[in-house]
RONURO-742326 format. One line per 4 residues: their letters; for each residue y, x, z of N, C-alpha, C. Coordinates in steps of 0.2 Angstrom, whole numbers, always signed. Example, Ala and Ser with C-alpha at 12.3 -4.5 7.8 and 13.67 -1.06 7.14 Angstrom:
as	-28/+66/+39/-22/+62/+39/-16/+66/+39 | -11/+64/+35/-5/+68/+36/+0/+64/+39 $
This chain:
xxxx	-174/-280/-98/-171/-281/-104/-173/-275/-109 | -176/-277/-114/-177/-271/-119/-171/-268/-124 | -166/-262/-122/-162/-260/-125/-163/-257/-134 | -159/-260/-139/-162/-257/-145/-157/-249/-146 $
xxxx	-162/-244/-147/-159/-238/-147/-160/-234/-155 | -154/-234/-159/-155/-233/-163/-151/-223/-167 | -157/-220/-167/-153/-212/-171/-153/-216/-178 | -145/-212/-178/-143/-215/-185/-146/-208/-191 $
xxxx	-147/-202/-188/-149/-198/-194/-154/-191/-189 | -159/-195/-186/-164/-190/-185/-168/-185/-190 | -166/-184/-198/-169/-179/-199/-166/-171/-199 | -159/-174/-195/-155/-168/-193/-159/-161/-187 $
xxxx	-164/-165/-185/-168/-162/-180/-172/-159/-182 | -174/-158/-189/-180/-155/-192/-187/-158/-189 | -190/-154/-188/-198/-154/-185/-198/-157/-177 | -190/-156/-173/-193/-157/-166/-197/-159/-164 $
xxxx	-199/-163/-158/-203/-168/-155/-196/-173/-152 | -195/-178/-154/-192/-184/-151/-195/-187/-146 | -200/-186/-143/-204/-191/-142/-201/-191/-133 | -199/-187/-129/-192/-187/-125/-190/-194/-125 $
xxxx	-187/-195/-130/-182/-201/-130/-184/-207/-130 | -191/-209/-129/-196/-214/-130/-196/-216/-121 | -196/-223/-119/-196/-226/-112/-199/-232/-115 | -201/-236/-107/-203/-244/-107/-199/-247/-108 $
xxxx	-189/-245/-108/-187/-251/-107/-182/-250/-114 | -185/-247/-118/-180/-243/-126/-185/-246/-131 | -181/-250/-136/-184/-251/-142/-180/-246/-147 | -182/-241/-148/-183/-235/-152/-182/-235/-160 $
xxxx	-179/-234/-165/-177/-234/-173/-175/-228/-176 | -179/-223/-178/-177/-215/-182/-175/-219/-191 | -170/-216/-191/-168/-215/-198/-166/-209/-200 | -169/-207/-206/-167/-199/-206/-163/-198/-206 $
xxxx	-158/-203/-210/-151/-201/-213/-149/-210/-212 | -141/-209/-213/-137/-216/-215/-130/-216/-216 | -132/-219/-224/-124/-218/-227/-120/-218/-225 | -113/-221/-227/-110/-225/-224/-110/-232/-227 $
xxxx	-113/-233/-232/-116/-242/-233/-122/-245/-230 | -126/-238/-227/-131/-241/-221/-130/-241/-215 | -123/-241/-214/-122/-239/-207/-124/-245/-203 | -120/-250/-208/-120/-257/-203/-127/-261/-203 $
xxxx	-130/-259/-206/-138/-263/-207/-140/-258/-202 | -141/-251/-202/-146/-247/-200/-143/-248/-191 | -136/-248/-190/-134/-248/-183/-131/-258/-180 | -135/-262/-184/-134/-268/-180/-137/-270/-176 $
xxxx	-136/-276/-172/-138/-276/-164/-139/-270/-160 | -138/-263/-162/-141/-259/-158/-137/-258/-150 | -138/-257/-143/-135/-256/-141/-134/-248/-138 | -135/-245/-140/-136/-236/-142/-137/-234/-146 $
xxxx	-131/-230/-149/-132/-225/-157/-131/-220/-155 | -138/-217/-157/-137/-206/-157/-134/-205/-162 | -129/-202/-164/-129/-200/-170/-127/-189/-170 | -128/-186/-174/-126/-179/-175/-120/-181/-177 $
xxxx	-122/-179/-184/-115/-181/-189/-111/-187/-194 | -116/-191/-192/-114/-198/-195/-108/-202/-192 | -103/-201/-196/-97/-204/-193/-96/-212/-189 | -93/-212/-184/-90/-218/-182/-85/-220/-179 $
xxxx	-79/-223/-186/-75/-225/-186/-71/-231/-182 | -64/-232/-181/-61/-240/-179/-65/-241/-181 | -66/-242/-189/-69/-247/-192/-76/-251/-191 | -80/-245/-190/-89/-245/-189/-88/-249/-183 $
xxxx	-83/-246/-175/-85/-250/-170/-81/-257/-169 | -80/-258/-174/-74/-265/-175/-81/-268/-176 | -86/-266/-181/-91/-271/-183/-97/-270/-180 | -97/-268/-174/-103/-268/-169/-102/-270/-162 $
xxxx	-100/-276/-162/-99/-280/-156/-104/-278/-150 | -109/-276/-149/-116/-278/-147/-115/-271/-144 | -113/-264/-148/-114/-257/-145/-112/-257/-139 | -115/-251/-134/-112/-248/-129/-112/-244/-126 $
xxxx	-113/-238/-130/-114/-235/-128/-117/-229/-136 | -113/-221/-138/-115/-217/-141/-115/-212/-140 | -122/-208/-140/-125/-203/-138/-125/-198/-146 | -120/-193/-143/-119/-188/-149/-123/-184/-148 $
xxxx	-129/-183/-154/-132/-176/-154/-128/-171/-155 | -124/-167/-153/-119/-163/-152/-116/-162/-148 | -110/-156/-147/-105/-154/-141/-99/-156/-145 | -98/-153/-151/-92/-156/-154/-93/-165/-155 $
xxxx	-88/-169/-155/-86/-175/-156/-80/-179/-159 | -79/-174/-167/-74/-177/-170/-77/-181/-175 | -84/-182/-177/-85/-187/-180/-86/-194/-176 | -83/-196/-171/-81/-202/-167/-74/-203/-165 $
xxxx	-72/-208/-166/-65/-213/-163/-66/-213/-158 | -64/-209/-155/-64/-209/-146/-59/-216/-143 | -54/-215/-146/-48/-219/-145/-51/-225/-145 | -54/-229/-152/-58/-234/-155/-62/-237/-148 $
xxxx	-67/-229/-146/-73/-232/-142/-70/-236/-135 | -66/-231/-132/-63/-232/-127/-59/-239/-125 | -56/-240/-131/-55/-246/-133/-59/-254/-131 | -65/-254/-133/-69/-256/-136/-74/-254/-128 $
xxxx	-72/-252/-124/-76/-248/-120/-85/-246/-120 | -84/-244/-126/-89/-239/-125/-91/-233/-123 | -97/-231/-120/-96/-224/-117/-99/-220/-124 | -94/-214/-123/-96/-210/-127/-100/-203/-123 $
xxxx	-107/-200/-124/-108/-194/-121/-112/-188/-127 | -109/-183/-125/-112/-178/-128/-117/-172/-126 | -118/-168/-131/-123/-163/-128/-119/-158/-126 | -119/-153/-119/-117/-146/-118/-120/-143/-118 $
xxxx	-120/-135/-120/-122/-129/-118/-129/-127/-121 | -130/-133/-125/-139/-133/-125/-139/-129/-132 | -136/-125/-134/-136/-121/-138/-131/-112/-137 | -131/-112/-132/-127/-107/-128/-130/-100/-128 $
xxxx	-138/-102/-132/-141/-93/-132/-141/-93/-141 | -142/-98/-144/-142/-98/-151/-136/-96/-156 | -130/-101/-154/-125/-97/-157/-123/-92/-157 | -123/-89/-151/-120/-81/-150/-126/-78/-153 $
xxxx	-131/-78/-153/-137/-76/-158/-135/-74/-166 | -134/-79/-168/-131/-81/-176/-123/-79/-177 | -120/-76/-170/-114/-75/-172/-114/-67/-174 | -119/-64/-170/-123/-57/-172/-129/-55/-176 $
xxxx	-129/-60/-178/-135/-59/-185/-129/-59/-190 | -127/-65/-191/-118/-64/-194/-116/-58/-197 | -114/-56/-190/-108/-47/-192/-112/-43/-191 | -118/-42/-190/-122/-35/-192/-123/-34/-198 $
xxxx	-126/-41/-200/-126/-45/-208/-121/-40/-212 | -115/-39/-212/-107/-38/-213/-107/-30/-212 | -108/-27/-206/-107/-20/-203/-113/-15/-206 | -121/-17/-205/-125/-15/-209/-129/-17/-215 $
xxxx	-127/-21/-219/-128/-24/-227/-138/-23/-226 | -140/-27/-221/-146/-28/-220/-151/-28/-225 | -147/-35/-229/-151/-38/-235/-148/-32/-241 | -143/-31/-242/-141/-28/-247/-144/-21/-248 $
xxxx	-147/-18/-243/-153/-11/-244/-158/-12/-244 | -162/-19/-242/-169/-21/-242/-169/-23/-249 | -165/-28/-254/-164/-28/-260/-165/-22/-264 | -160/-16/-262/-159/-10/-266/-166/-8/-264 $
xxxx	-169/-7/-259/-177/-4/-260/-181/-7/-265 | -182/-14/-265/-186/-18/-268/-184/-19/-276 | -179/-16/-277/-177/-13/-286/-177/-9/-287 | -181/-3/-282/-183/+1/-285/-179/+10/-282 $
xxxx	-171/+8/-280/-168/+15/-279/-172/+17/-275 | -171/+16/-269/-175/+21/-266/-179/+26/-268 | -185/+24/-271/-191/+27/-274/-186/+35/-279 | -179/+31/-282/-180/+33/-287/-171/+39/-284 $
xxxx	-172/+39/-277/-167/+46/-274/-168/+50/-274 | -164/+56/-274/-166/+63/-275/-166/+65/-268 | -166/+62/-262/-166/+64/-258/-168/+59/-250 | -172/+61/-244/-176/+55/-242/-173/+49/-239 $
xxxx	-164/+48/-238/-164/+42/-240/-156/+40/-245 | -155/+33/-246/-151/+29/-249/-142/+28/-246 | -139/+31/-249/-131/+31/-244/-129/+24/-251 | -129/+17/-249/-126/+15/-253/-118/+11/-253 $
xxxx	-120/+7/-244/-114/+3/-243/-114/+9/-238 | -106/+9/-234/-104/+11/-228/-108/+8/-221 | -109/+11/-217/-112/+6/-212/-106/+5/-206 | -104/+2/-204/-100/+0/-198/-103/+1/-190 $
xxxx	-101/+4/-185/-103/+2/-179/-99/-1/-173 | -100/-7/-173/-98/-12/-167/-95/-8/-160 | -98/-3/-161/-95/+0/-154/-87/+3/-153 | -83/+0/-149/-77/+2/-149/-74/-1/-155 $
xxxx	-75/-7/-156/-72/-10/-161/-69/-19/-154 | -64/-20/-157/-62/-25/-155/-63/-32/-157 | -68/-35/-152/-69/-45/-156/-63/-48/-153 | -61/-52/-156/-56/-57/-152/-60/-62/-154 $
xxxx	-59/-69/-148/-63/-73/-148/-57/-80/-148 | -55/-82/-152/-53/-92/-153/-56/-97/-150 | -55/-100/-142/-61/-101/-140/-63/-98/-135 | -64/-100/-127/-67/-96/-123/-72/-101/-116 $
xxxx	-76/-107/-120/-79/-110/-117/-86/-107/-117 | -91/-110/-116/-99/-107/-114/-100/-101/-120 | -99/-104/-126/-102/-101/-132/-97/-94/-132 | -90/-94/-132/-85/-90/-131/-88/-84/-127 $
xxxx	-90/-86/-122/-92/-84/-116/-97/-80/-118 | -102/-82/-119/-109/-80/-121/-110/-76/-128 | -104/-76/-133/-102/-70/-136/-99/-63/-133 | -93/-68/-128/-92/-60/-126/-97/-54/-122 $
xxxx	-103/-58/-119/-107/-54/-115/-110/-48/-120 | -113/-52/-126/-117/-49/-130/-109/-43/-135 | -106/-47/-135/-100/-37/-137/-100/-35/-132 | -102/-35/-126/-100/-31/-120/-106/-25/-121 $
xxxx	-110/-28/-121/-118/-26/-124/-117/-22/-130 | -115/-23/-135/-113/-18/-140/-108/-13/-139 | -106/-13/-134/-100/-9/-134/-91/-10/-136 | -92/-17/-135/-83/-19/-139/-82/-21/-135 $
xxxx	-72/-21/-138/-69/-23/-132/-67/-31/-133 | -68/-33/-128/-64/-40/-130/-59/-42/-129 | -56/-47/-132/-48/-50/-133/-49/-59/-131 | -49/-62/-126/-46/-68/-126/-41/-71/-130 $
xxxx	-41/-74/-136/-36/-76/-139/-33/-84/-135 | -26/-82/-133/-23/-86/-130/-20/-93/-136 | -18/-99/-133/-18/-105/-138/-12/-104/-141 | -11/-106/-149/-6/-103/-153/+3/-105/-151 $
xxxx	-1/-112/-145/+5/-115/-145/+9/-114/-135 | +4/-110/-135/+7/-108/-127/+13/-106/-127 | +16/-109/-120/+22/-105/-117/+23/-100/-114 | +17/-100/-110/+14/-94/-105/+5/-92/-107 $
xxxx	+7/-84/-106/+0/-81/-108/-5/-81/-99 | -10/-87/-99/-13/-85/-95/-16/-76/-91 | -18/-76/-88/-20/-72/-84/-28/-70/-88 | -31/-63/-92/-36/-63/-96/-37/-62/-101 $
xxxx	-28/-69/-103/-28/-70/-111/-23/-65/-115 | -24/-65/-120/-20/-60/-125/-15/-66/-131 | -8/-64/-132/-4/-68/-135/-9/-68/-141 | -9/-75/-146/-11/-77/-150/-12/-72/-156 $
xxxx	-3/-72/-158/-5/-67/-164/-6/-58/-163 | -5/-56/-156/-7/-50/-155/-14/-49/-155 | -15/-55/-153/-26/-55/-152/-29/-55/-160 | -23/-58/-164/-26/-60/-171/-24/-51/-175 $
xxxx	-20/-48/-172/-17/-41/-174/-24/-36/-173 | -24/-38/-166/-29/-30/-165/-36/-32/-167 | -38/-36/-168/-44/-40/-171/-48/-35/-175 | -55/-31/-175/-57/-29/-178/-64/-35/-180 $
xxxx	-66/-39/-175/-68/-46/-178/-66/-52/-174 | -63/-56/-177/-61/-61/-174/-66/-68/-178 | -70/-71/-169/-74/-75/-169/-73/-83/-167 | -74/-86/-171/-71/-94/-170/-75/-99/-165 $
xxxx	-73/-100/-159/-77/-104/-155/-74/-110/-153 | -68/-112/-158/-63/-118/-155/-67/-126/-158 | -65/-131/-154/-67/-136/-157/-62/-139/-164 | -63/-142/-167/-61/-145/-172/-54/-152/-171 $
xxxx	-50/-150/-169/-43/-155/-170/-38/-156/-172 | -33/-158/-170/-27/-158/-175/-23/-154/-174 | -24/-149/-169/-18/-143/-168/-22/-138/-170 | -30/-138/-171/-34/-133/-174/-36/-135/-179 $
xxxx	-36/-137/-184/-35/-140/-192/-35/-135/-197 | -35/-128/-200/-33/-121/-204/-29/-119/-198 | -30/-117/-193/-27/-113/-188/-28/-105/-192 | -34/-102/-197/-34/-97/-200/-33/-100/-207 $
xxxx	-26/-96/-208/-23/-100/-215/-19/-93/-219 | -15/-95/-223/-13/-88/-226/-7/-83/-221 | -2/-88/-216/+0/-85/-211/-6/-80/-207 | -9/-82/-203/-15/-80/-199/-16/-75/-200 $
xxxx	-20/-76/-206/-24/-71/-211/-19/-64/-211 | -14/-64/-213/-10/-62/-215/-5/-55/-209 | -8/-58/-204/-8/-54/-196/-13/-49/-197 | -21/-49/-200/-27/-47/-198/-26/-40/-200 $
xxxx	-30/-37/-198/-30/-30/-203/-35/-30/-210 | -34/-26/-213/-38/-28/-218/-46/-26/-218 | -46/-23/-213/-51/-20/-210/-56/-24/-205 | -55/-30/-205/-55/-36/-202/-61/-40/-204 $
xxxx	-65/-43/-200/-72/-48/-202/-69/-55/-199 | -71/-59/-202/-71/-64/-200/-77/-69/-197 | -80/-72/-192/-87/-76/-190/-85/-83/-189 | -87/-87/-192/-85/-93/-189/-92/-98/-189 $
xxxx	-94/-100/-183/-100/-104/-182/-96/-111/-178 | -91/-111/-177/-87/-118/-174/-87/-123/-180 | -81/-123/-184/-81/-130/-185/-78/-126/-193 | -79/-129/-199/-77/-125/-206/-68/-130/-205 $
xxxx	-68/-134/-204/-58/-136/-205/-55/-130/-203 | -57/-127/-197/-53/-122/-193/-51/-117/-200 | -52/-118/-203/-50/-113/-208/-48/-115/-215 | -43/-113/-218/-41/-116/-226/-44/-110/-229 $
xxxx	-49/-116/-233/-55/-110/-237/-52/-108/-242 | -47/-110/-245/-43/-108/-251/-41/-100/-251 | -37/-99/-244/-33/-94/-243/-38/-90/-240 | -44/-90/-237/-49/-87/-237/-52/-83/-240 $
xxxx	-53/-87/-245/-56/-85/-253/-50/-80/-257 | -44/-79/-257/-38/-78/-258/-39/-71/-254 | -40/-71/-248/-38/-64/-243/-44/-61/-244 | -51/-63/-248/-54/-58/-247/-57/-53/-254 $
xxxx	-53/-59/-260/-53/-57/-266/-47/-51/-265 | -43/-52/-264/-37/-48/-264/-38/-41/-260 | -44/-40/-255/-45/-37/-248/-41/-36/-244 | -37/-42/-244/-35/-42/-236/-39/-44/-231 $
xxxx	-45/-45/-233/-48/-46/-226/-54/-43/-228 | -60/-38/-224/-64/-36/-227/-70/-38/-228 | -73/-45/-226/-76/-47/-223/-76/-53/-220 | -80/-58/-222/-82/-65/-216/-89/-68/-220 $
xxxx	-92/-70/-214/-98/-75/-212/-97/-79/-209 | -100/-85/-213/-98/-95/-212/-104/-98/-210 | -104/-102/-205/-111/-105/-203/-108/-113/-206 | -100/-113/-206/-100/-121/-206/-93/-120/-211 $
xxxx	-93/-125/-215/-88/-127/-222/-85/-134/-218 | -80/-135/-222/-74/-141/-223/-79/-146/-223 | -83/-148/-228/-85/-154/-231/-93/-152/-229 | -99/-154/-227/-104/-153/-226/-110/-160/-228 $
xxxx	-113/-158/-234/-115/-153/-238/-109/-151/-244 | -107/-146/-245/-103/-143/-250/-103/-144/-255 | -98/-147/-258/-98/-150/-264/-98/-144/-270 | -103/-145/-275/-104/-141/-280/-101/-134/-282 $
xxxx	-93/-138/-281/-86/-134/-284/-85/-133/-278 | -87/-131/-273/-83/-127/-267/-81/-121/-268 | -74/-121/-268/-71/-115/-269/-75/-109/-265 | -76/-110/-259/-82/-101/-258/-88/-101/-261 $
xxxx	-93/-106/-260/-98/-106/-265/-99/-105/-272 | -92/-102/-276/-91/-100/-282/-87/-91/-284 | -89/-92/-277/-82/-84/-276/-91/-78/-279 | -89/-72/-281/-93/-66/-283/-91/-62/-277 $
xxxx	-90/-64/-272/-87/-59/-265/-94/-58/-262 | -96/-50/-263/-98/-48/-260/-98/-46/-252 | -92/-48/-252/-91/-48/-242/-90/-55/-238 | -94/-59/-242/-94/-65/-241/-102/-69/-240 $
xxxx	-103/-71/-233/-110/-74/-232/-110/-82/-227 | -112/-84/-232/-112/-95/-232/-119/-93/-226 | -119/-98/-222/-127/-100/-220/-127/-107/-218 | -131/-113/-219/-127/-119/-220/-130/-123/-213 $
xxxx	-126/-122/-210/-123/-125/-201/-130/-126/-200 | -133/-117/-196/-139/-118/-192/-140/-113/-186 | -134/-111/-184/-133/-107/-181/-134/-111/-171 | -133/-117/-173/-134/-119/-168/-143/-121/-165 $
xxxx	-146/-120/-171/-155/-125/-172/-159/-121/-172 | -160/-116/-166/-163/-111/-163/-172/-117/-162 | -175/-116/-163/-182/-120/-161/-179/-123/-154 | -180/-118/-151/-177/-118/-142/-174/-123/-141 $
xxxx	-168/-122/-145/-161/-125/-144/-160/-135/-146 | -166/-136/-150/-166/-141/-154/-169/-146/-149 | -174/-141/-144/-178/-146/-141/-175/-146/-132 | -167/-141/-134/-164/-145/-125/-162/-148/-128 $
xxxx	-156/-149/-132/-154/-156/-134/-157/-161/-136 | -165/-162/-139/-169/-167/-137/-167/-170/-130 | -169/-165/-124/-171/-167/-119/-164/-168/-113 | -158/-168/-118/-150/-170/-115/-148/-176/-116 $
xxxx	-150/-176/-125/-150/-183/-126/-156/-186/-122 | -160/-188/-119/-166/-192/-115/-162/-194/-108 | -161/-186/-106/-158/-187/-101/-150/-192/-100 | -147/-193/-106/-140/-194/-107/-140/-201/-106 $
xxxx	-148/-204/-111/-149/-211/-112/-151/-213/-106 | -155/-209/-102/-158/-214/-97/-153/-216/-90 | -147/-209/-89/-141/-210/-86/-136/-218/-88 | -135/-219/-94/-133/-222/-98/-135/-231/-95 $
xxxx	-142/-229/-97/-145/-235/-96/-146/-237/-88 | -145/-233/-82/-146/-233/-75/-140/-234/-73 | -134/-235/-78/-128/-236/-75/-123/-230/-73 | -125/-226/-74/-124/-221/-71/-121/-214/-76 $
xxxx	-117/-213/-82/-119/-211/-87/-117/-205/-85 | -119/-198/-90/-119/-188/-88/-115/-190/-94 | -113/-183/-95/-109/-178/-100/-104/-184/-104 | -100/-186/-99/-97/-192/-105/-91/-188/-106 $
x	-90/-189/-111/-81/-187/-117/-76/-190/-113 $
């Protein structure tokens, strides 16, 4: 029987090779993208939906009798009704770890970004001070050294993990932040708002849910030192970007770099995309889409489907 196998928004992949995903017993349909008015055209009869970030609602699996099965391009999963699928008994599976050298990559491009103003003296070169010092070279921003400074990490799964090696590598010290709403402080971890106290950067590696929702909010914030960077490549809810925007105009915070916003793509008026905060660096959720990184998750989703289809299904939610 020929399975119809439908990505609901393969031009999330960029340039990869798809071509993994391709079998004798998969009837195959890339769409770059799909609204939510095309959802039900672009995903009917199909009996497997890839999707990144194309939501699917109660609603969407109420109207697809025939599904059975979705294959998240992703590790996070909150753009699916798990409860829905479940329901409905669909398997849900995702991608893990296949981006485990890349995030911690971009979470250090990030904060060097922040500690040595990279761009901000290559600029100043290219207008000309330099040339125009009285002396051979340019002292404009402060530079920061990583060494002996304390991360605290929100989060201590693969990604969690594979930050801390590289602070170890720089020379800091690390803080497990323990979950806001524990009883008991594991063995490792450090109490919540202590970890958010001694924080010289605190790094977000939590998934996105309802007890993590602005978990960095004007309380939170308001723990940090003002000495304090903030890195978030997890999920943009994790933080109310209002009060964000708020602690770092005021300098209470000195510092954050954003790989991922509330709303994606950013609506015009996004309050940080309007901010003059120079201690402030947007990059728009690529921190994960390492070349490398685009084509294991290619070959997770291959692997997830063929599970899937053999009865047999890997990395189910």
């Amino acid at each position: 029987m020929m399975n119809k196998v439908v990505f609901l928004d393969a031009a999330t992949m960029a340039g990869t090779d798809l071509s993994a995903l391709q079998s004798a017993d998969v009837s195959l349909t890339f769409y770059p993208q799909t609204s939510p008015e095309q959802l039900l055209h672009h995903a009917k009869d199909a009996q497997v939906l890839i999707s990144n970030k194309v939501p699917l609602d109660a609603k969407a699996i109420a109207a697809l009798p025939q599904l059975r099965c979705i294959l998240v391009a992703a590790t996070g999963v909150n753009m699916v009704d798990l409860a829905a699928a479940k329901a409905a008994g669909i398997v849900v599976c995702n991608a893990q770890g296949y981006a485990g050298t890349a995030v911690p990559q971009q979470v250090f491009a990030l904060l060097l970004q922040l500690t040595n103003h990279i761009q901000f003296y290559h600029q100043a070169v290219q207008q000309g001070l330099w040339s125009q010092s009285s002396q051979f070279c340019l002292h404009l921003q402060p530079i920061e050294e990583l060494a002996d400074k304390t991360l605290t990490l929100l989060g201590y799964g693969d990604l969690g993990q594979a930050t801390a090696r590289l602070a170890e590598a720089f020379g800091m010290k690390v803080l497990i932040a323990e979950r806001p709403d524990a009883t008991e402080i594991r063995s490792g971890r450090t109490a919540f708002e202590a970890a958010l106290r001694q924080a010289d950067v605190l790094s977000l590696h939590c998934p996105l849910t309802d007890a993590t929702a602005k978990l960095i909010n004007t309380q939170t914030l308001s723990w940090m030192k003002p000495t304090a960077l903030l890195i978030n490549t997890a999920r943009g809810g994790l933080i109310d970007e209002n009060a964000l925007a708020e602690a770092l105009s005021k300098g209470a915070l000195a510092g954050a770099a954003l790989d991922v916003l509330s709303t994606e793509p950013p609506a015009v008026d996004h309050p940080l995309l309007h901010s003059s905060l120079p201690n402030l660096i947007i990059t728009p959720h690529v921190a994960w889409a390492s070349r490398q990184a685009m084509q294991r998750l290619v070959l997770q989703l291959s692997e997830n489907l063929q599970a899937f289809l053999a009865g047999q299904p890997i990395r189910q939610v």
